[in-house]
N, C-alpha and C positions, 0 to 999 in steps of 0.2 A: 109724675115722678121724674123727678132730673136724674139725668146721668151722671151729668157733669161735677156739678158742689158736691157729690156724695162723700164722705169721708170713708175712707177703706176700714174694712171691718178687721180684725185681727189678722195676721198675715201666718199663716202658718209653715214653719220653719222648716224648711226639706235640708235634710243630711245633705253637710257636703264631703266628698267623699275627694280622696288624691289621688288623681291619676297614678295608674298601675307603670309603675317605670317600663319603660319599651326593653327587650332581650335586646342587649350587646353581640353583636356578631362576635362569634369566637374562634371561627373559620376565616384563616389567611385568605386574601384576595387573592383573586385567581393572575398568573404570573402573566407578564404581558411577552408577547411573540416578540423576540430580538434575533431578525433573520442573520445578522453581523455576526453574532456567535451562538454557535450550533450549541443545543442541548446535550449533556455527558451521552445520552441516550443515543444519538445521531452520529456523534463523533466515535463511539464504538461501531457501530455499524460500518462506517467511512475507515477503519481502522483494518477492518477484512479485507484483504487480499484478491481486486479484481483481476483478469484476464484481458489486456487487454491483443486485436488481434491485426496484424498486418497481411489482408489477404493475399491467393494467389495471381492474381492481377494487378499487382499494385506495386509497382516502385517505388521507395520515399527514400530521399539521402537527408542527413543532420543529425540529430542524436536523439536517446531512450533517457531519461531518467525519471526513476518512481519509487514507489514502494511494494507496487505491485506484479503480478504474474506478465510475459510477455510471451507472443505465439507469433512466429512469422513464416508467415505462407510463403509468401514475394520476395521480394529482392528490397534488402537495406542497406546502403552504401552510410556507415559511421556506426560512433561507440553507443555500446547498451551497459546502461549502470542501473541494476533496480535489485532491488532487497528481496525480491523474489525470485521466479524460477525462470527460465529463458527454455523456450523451446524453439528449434529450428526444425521444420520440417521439412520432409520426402522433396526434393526439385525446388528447394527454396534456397536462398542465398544471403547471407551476411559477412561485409567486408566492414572489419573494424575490431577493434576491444570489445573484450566483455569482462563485465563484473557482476556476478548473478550469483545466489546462494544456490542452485541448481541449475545447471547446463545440460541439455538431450541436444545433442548434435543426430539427426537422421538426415539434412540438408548436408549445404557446405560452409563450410565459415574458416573465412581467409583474413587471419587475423589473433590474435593473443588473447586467451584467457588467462587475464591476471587472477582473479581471486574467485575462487568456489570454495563449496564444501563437497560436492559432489558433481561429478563430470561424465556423461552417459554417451560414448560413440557408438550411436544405432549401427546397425548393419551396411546401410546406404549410406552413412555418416562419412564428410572427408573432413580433415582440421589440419590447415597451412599455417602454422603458427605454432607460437611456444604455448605452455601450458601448465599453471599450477592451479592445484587441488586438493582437496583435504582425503578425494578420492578416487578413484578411475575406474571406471566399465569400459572393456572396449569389446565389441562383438566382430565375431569371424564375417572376414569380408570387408570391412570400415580400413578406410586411409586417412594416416598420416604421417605429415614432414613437418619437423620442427623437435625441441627442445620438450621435456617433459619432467615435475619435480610435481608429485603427487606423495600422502602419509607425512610428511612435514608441518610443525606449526610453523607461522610464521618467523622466531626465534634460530629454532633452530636451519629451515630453510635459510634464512640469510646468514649464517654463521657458515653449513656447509657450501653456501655460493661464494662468501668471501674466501675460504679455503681450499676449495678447489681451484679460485683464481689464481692463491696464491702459489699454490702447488704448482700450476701452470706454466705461473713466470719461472717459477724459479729453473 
């Protein structure tokens, strides 16, 4: 019997069937890491108000600017500008301006508080400088020399400064 010459006997016909279409991912790709800008997630977190702390062994002269809390133990010779609270502690020293929504003078600080909301002279507290504020603590025993215009907006503070100067001259 040959293999070969055989003529194929009826071929029998198997179903073709059509591929079952593949599922579409319907699920967003997952976001790729852009370390250049921080996630809304991150940048709230970065938005809370740190502490940062100038020990009591540490000198630094130059300046503060931020948005957050400042603590100083040591001795800072220059201006502190930050959107938060400034605390001067017990044997500490600051020689400069400040601009802080909260000032606790227990240290010394020899120098002008332009603008608070509220202004706390601890007990041990001395303040060489003038001083405006939206409010005042002062506690028995705390020194100070200088100028002082606390309970004023701004508005009106500058309206009674010009008119007292003016009263002055005259």
């Amino acid at each position: 019997m040959a293999i070969f010459n055989q003529q194929p006997s009826a071929k029998k016909e198997t179903p073709t069937f059509a591929p079952e279409p593949t599922p579409v991912a319907t699920k967003e790709p997952a976001p790729v890491a852009d370390y250049a800008s921080p996630s809304p997630a991150y940048r709230a977190e970065r938005v809370e108000a740190k502490e940062s702390l100038i020990a009591s062994d540490i000198t630094i002269e130059g300046k503060i600017e931020g948005s957050g809390h400042v603590r100083i133990a040591g001795r800072f010779k220059g201006d502190v500008n930050v959107q938060g609270d400034l605390t001067i502690e017990k044997d500490a020293k600051l020689a400069g301006g400040v601009r802080a929504k909260k000032v606790t003078v227990a240290g010394e600080l020899e120098g002008n508080i332009e603008a608070a909301s509220q202004v706390d002279l601890l007990q041990s507290g001395v303040l060489v400088g003038d001083l405006k504020a939206g409010s005042l603590t002062v506690a028995a025993g705390s020194r100070m020399r200088g100028q002082v215009e606390f309970g004023w907006d701004d508005k009106a503070s500058s309206k009674s400064s010009r008119n007292a100067t003016e009263n002055a001259a005259a």
